[in-house]
DRENPA-3360 file (N, C-alpha, C; in nm, 2 decimals, always signed):
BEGIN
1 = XXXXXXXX = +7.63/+5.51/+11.15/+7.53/+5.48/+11.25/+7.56/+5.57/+11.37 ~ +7.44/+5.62/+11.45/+7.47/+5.72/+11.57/+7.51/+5.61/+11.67 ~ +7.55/+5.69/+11.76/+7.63/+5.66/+11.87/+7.49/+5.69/+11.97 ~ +7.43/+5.56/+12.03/+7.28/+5.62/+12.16/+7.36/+5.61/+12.24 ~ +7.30/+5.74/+12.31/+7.39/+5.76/+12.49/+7.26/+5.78/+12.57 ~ +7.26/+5.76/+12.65/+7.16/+5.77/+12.82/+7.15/+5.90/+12.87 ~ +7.10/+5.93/+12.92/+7.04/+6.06/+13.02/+7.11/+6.04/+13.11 ~ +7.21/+6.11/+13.18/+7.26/+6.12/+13.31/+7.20/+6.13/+13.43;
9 = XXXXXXXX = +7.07/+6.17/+13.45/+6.98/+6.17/+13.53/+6.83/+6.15/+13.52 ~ +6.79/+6.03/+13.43/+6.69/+6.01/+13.43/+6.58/+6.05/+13.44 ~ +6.56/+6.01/+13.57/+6.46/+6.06/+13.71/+6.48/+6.24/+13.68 ~ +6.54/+6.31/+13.66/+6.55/+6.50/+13.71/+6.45/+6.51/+13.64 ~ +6.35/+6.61/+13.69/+6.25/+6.67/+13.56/+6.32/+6.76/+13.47 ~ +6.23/+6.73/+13.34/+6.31/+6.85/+13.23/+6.26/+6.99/+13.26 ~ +6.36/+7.03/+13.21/+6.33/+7.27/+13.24/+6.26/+7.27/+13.14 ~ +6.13/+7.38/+13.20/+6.06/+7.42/+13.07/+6.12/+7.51/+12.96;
17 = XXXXXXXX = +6.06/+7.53/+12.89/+6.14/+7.67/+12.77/+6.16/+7.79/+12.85 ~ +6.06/+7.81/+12.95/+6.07/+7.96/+13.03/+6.17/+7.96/+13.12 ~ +6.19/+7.81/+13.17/+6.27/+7.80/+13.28/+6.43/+7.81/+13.26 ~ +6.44/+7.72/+13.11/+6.57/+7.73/+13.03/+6.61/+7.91/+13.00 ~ +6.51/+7.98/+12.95/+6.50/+8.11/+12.91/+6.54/+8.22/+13.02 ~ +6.46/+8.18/+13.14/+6.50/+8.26/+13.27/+6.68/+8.22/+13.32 ~ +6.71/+8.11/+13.34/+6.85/+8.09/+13.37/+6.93/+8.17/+13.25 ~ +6.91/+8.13/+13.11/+6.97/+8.24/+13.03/+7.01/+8.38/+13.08;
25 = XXXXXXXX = +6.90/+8.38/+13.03/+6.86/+8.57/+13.13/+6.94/+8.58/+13.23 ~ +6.92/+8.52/+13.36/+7.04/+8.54/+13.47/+7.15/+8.56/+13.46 ~ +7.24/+8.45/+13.39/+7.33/+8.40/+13.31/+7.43/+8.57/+13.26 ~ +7.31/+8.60/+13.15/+7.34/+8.69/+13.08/+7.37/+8.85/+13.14 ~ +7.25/+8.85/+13.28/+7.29/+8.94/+13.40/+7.40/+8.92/+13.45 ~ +7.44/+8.79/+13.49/+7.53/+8.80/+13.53/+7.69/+8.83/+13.51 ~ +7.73/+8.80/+13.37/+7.77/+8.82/+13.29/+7.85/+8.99/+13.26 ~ +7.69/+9.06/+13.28/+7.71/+9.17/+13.21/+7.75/+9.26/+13.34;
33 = XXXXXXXX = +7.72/+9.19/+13.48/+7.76/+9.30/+13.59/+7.89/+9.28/+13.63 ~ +7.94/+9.15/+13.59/+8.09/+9.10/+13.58/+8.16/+9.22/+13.46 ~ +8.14/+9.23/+13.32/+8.18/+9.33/+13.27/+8.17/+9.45/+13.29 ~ +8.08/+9.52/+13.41/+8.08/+9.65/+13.45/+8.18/+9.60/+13.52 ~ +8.19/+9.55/+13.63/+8.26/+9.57/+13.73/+8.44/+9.55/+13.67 ~ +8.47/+9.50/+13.53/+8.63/+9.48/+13.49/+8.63/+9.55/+13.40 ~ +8.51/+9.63/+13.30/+8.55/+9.70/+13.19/+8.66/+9.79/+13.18 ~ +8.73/+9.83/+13.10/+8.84/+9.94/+13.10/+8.76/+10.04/+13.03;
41 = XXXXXXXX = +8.82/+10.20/+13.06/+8.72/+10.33/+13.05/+8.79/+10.38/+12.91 ~ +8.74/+10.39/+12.81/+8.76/+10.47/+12.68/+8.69/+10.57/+12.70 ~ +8.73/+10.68/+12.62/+8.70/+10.79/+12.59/+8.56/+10.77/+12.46 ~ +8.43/+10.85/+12.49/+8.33/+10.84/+12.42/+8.37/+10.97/+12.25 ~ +8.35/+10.93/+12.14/+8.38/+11.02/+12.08/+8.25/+11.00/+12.00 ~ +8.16/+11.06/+12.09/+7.99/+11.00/+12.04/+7.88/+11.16/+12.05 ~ +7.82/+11.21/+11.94/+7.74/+11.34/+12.04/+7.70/+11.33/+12.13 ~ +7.67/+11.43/+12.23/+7.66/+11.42/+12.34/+7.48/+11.38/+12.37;
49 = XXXXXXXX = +7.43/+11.45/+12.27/+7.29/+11.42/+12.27/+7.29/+11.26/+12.26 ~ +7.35/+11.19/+12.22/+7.33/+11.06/+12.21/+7.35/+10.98/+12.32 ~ +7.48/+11.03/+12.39/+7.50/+11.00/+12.49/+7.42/+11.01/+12.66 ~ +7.33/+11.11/+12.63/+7.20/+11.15/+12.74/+7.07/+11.08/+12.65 ~ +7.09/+11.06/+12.58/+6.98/+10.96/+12.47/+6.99/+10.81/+12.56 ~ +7.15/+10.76/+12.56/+7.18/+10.64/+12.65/+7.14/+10.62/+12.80 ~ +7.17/+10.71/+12.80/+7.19/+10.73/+12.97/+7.00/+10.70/+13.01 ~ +6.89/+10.75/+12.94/+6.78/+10.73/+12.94/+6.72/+10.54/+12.90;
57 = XXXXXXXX = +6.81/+10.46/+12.89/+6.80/+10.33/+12.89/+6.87/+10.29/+13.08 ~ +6.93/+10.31/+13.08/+6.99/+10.24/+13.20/+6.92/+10.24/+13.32 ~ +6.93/+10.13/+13.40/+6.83/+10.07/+13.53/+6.87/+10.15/+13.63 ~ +6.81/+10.19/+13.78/+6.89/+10.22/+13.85/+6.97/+10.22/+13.86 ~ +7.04/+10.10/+13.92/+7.17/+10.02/+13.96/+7.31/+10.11/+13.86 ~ +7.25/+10.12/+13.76/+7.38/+10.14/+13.62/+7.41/+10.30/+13.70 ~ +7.25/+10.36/+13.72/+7.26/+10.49/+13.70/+7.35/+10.55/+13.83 ~ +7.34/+10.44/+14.00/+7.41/+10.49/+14.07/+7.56/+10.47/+14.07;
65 = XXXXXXXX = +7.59/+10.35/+13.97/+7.71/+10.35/+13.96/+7.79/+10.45/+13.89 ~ +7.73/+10.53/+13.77/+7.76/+10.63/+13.71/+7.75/+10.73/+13.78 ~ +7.68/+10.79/+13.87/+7.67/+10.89/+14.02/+7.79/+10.87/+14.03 ~ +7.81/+10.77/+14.08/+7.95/+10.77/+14.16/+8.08/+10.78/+14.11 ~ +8.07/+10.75/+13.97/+8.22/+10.74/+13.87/+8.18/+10.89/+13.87 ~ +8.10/+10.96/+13.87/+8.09/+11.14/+13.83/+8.12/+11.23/+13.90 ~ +8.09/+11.16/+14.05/+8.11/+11.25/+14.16/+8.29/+11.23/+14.22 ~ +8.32/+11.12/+14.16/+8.48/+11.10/+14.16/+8.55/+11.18/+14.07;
73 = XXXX = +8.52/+11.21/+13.95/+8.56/+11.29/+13.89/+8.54/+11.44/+13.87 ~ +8.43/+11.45/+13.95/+8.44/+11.61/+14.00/+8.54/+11.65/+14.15 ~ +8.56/+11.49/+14.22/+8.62/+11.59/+14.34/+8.79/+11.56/+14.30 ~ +8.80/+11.54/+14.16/+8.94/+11.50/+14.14/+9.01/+11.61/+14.12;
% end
């Protein structure tokens, strides 16, 4: 036999699918600007065309942070 349990908050309205969907999504931003910001740097052993292939997906934000990892390693 199941075990019935209660709603912990009755009264709260339920999230819609979009609304469940959008926190995901955030979630999942958030997530991923936490792993930019701790990732460790490997070495790409990828053609290069592939890699300017990539570089053509990324949002601004990615693109200035890569500015800046580039321009550090030119004034090194």
């Amino acid at each position: 036999m199941m075990e019935q349990k209660t709603v912990h908050e009755p009264e709260a309205p339920m999230m819609s699918a979009e609304d469940v969907w959008n926190d995901a999504f955030q979630l999942a931003e958030l997530l991923r600007q936490n792993l930019l910001r701790s990732e460790p740097m490997v070495r790409l052993q990828i053609p290069f065309s592939l890699f300017l292939s990539a570089l053509e997906e990324f949002n601004r934000d990615e693109l200035v942070v890569l500015r800046r990892r580039v321009e550090e390693r030119l004034a090194a």
